[in-house]
C-alpha positions as CSV (number, residue, x, y, z in Angstrom):
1,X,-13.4,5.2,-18.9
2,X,-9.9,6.9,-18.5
3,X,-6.7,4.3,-19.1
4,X,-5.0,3.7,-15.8
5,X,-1.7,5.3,-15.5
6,X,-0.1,2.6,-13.9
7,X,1.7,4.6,-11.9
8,X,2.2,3.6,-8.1
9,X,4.4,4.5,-4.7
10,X,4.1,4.7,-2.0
11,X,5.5,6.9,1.2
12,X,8.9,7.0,2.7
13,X,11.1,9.1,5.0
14,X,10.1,12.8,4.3
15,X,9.3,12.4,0.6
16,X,7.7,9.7,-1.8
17,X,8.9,6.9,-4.0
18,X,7.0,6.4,-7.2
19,X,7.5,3.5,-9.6
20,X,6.1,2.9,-12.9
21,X,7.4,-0.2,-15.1
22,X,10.6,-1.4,-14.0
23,X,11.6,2.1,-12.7
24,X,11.3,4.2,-9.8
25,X,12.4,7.6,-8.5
26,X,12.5,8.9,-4.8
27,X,12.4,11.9,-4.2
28,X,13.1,13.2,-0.5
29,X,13.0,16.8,1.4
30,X,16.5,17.4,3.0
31,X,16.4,19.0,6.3
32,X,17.9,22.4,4.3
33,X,15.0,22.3,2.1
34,X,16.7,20.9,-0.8
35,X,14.8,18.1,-2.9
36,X,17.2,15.4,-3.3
37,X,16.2,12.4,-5.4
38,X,17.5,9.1,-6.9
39,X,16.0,7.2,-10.0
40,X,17.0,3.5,-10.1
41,X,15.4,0.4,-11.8
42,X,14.0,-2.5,-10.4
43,X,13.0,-5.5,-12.1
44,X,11.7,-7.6,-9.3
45,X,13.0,-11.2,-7.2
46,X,11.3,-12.8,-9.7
47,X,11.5,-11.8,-13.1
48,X,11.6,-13.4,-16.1
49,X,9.7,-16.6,-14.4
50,X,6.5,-17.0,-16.2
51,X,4.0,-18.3,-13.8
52,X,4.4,-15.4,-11.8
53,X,2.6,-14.2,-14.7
54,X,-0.4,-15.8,-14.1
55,X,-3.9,-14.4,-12.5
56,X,-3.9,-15.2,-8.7
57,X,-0.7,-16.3,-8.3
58,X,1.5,-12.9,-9.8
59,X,-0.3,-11.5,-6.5
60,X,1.5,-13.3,-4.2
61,X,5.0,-12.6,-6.0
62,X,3.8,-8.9,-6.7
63,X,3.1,-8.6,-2.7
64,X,6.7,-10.0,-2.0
65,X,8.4,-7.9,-4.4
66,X,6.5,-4.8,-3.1
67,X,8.0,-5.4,0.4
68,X,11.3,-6.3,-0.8
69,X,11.1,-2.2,-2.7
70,X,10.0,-0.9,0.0
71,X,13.1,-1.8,2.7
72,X,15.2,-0.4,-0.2
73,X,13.5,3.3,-0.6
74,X,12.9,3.6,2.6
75,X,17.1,2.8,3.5
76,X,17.6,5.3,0.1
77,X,15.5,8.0,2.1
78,X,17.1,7.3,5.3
79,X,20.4,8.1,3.6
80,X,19.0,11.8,3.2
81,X,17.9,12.7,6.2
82,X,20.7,11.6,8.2
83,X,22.0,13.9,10.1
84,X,25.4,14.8,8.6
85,X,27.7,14.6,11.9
86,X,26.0,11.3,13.0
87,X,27.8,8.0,12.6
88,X,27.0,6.3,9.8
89,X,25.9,2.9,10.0
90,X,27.2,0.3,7.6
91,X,25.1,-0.4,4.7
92,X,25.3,-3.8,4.7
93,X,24.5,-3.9,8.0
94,X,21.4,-1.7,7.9
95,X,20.3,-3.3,5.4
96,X,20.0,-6.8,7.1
97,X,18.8,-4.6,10.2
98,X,15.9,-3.4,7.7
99,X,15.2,-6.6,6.5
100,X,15.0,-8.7,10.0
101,X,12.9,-5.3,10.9
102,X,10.4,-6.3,8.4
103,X,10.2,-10.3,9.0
104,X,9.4,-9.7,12.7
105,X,6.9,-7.3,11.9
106,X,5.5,-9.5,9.4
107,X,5.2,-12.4,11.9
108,X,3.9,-9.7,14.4
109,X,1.2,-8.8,12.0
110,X,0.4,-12.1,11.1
111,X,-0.5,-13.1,15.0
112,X,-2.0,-9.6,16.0
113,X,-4.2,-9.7,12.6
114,X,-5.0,-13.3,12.3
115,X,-4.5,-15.4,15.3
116,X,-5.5,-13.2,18.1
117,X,-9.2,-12.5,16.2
118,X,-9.5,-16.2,15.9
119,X,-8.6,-16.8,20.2
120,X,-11.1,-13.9,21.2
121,X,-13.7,-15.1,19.1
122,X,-12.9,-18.2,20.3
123,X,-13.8,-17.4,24.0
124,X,-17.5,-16.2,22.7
125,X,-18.2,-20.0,21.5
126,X,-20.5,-21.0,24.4
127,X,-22.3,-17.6,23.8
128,X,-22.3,-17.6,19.7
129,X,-22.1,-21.4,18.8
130,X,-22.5,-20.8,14.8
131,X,-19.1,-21.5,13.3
132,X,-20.9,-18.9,10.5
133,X,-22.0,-16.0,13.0
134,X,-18.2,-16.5,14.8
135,X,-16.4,-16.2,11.5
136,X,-17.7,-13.3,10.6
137,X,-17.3,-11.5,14.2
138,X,-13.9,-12.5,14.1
139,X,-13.5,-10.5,10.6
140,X,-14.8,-7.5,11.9
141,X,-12.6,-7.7,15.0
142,X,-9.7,-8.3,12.3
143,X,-10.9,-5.2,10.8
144,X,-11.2,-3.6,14.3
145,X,-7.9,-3.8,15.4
146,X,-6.6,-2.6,11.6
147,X,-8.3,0.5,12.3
148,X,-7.6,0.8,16.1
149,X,-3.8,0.6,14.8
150,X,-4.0,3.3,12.4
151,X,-5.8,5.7,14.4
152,X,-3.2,4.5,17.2
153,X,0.2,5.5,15.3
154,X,-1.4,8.3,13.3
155,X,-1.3,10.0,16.6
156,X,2.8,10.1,16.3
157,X,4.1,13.1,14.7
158,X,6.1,11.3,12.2
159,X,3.4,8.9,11.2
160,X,1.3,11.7,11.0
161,X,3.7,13.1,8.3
162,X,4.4,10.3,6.3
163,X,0.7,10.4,6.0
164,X,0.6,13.2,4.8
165,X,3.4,12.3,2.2
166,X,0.8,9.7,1.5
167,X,-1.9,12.1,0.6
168,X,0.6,14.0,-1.6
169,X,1.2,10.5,-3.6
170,X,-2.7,9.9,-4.2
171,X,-3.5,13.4,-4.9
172,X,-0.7,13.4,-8.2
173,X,-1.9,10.1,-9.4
174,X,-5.3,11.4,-9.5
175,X,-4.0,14.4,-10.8
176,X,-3.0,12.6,-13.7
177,X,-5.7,10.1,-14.2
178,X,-8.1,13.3,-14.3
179,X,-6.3,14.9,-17.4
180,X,-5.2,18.2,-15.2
181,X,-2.1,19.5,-15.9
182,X,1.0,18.0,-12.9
183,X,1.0,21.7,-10.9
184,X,0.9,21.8,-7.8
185,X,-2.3,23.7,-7.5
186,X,-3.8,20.7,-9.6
187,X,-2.5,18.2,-7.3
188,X,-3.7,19.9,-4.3
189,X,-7.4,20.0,-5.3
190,X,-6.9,16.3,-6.2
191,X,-8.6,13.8,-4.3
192,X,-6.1,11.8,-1.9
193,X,-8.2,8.8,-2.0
194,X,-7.4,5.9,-5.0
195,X,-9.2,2.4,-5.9
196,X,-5.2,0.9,-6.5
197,X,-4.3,2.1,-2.7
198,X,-2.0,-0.5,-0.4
199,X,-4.4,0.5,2.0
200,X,-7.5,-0.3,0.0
201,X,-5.2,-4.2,-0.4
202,X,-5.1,-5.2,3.4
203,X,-9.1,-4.0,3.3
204,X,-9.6,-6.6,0.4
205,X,-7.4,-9.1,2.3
206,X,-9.1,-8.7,5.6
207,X,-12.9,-9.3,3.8
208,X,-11.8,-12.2,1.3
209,X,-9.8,-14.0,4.4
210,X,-14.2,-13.8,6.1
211,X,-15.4,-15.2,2.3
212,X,-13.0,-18.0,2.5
213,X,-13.2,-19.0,6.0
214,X,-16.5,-19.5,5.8
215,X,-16.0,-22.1,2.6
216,X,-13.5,-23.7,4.1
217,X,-14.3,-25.2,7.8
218,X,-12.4,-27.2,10.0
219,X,-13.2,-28.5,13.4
220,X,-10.1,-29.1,15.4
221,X,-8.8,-25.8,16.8
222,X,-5.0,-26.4,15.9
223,X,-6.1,-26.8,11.8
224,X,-8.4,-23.2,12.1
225,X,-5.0,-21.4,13.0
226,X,-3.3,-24.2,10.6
227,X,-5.9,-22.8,8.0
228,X,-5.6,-19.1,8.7
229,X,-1.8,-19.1,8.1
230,X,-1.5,-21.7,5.0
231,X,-4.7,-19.1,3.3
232,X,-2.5,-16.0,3.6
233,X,-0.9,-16.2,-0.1
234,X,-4.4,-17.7,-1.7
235,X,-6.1,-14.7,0.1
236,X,-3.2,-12.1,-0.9
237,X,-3.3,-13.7,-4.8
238,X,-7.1,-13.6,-4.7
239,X,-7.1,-9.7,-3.0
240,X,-4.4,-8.4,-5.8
241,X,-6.6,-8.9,-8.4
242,X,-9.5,-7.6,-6.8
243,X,-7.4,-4.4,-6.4
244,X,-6.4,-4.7,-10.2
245,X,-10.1,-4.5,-11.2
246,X,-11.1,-1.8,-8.9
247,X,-8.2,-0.1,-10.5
248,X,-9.7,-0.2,-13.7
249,X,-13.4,-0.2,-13.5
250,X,-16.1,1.6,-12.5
251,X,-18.4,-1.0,-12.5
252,X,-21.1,-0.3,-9.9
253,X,-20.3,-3.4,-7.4
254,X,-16.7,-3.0,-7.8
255,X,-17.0,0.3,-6.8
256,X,-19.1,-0.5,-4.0
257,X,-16.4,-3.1,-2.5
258,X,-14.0,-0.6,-3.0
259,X,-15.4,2.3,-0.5
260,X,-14.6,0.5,2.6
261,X,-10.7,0.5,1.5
262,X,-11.6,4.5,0.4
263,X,-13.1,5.4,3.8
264,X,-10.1,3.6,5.4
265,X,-7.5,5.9,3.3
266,X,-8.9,8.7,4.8
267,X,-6.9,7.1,8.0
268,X,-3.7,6.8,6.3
269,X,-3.9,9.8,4.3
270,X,-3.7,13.3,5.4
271,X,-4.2,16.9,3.5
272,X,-0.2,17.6,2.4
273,X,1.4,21.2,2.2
274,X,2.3,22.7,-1.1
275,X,6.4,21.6,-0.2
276,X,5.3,17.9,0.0
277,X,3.5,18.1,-3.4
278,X,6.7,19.6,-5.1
279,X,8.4,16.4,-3.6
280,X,5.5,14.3,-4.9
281,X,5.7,15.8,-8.7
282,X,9.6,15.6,-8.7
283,X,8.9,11.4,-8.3
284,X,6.4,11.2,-10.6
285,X,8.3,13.3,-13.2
286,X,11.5,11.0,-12.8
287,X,8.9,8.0,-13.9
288,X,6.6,8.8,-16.0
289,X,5.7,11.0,-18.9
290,X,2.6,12.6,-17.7
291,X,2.1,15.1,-20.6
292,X,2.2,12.2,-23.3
293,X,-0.7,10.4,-21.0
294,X,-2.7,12.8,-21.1
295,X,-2.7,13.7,-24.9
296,X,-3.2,9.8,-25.2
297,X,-6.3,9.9,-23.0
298,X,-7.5,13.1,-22.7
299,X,-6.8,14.3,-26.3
300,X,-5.3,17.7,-24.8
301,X,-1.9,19.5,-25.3
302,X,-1.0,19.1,-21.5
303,X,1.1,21.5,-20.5
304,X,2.3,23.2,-17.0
């Protein structure tokens, strides 16, 4: 089985941000077709502190730290494709603007995705009364409405594009993890599916949060949404290494948890054109040392 590259990213404004140890690169396509890109390094909130260290619990930090990277590329990529004679706004100020952005949605997410399953379920109880047979109804409607959202926004021309973006990001990790050379021909016949997806996360989240709800029952109707809220970081710990496994096994089971979160990707990912790939490789190059990977693991001379 091939060593994971450890390499991961994720989407932003018109080009891709890739991270691998304590850096990351993002690389962005200017409006006159330029690729502009910035290579920074990133530690984390909460490095240094050695429980964050520790199975199940590094995945809530981990999740947090994720979120906190992602307001930054996505204000670095902004930067880019500003439009020159526009005002610009304050950094500061966009920056708290990005971060109060992301709590609301956050809060949003956390009542669309798991309180408002639990109330329609809720009106079936005279119809379904098994707490057992409701739980689980209420995880596929949790499910549901993920996928209803996706194919909702992937409908908007700009989703649609970072999606694509998306797609270029899978494609070069696989690229890489396959022993081809990082061209963009390579990348392009690369699958834009992979185990270690954010996607593939929230899949694992939605079906542990159904495991754990049915271990852990309450009766009065205030503690379920209680219970639901206070499981969040358990279910996001438990979920992250899930996701670490899948990442490096191919164990039969693990692969078979893992194709729900594949078929989903096909959602959130979409077929990119050669231009986003050149973005994609520019990242990944700022990062990580592809070649030397692959003469690790492959026992090639890697070469473009």
């Amino acid at each position: 089985m091939k060593k994971s590259s450890n390499i991961g990213g994720q989407a932003v404004l018109e080009g891709i941000m890739m991270k691998h140890g304590d850096e990351f690169a993002v690389a962005v396509r200017k409006a006159d077709g330029e690729i502009a890109v910035q290579k920074e390094e990133y530690k984390g909130k909460f490095s240094g502190w050695k429980f964050t260290k520790l199975p199940f619990i590094r995945g809530v930090f981990n999740f947090i730290d994720s979120l906190v990277l992602g307001i930054k590329t996505l204000m670095i990529s902004a930067s880019y494709i500003e439009d020159e004679e526009e005002e610009k706004v304050d950094e500061k100020k966009e920056k708290l603007i990005m971060t109060l952005t992301t709590i609301v949605s956050f809060v949003i997410a956390i009542g669309v995705f798991m309180i408002l399953p639990y109330f329609l379920i809720s009106l079936l109880k005279p119809l379904i009364p098994s707490y057992g047979v409701r739980t689980v109804i209420e995880g596929f409607i949790r499910i549901g409405i993920f996928v209803g959202y996706i194919l909702l926004v992937s409908r908007m021309e700009d989703i649609r594009r970072t999606f694509m973006y998306h797609g270029a990001e899978h494609k070069c990790i696989n690229c890489i993890e396959n022993g081809l050379p990082l061209t963009v021909e390579n990348v392009a016949k690369s699958s834009r599916q992979h185990k270690r997806c954010g996607t593939s996360f929230l899949f694992f989240v939605m079906a542990i949060s159904i495991i754990l709800l049915l271990l852990i029952q309450v009766e009065a109707p205030i503690l379920r949404i209680v219970i639901r809220i206070a499981l969040i970081p358990v279910i996001a710990g438990i979920s992250y290494e899930v996701l670490k496994l899948a990442g490096r096994s191919d164990n039969f089971l693990v692969n078979l948890f893992s194709k729900p979160g594949l078929w989903i990707q096909k959602l959130t990912t979409k077929e990119p054109d050669a231009s986003m790939i050149e973005v994609a490789i520019v990242a990944v190059e700022e990062v990580f040392d592809w070649r030397a990977y692959e003469r690790e693991n492959f026992d090639v001379q890697a070469g473009a």
